[in-house]
C-alpha positions in Angstrom: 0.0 0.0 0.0 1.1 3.6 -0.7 1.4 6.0 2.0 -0.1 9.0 1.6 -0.1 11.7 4.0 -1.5 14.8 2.3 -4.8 13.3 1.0 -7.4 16.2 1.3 -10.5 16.6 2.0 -13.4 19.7 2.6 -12.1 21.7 5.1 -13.2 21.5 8.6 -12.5 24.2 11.2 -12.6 23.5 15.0 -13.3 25.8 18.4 -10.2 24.5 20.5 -9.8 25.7 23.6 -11.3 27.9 26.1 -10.2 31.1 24.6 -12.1 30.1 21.6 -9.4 29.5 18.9 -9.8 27.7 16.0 -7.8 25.2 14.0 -8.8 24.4 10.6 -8.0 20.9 9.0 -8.2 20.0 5.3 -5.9 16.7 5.0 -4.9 13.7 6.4 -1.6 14.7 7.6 -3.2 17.8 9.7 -6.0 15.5 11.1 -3.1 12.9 12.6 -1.1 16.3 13.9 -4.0 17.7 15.6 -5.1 14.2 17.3 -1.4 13.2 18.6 0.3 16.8 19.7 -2.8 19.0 20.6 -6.0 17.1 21.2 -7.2 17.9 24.6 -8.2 14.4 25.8 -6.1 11.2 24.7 -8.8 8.4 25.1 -12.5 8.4 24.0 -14.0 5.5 22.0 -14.1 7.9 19.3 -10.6 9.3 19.6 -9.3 6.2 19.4 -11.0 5.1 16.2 -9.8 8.4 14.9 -6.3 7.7 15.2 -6.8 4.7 13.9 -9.0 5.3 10.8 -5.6 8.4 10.2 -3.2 5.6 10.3 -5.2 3.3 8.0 -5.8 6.5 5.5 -1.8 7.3 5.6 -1.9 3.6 4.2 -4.6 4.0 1.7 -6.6 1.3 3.0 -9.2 4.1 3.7 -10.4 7.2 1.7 -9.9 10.5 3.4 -13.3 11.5 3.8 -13.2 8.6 6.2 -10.8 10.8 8.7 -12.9 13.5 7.6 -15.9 11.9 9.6 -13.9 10.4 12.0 -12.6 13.9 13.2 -15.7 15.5 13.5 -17.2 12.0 15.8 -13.9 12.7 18.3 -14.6 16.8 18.4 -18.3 16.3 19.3 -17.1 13.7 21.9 -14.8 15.9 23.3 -17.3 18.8 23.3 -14.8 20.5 20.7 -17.4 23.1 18.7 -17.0 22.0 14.6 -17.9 24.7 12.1 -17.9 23.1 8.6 
């Protein structure tokens, strides 16, 4: 399988934080950044399949609307505000 770490996707912007700043995410390679270095919780069923579902994108087992989804399942579970 070929990895592939930029595959993009419609752009999805996110309310991190208490101060209220946003992050906006458009690829694969973002999505993976965001979960690993500056998601606020690490576990959650849905966190969890999120970083999962990145990794088996990366591979191109999975198409990138797939991390697309999966993003916004984690945000809503970790009350993260998602403006599409």
């Amino acid at each position: 399988m070929k990895r592939n770490t930029l595959r993009p996707f419609p752009a999805v912007t996110l309310v991190m934080g208490e101060n209220g700043g946003t992050r906006r995410v458009n690829s694969v390679h973002q999505v993976a950044e965001l979960l690993l270095e500056h998601w606020p919780v690490a576990n959650g069923e849905d966190y969890v399949a999120a970083v999962r579902i990145c990794l088996e994108a990366m591979l191109g087992a999975v198409p990138a609307e797939a991390v697309r989804e999966a993003l916004i399942k984690a945000a809503r579970e970790a009350g993260i505000s998602v403006m599409q």
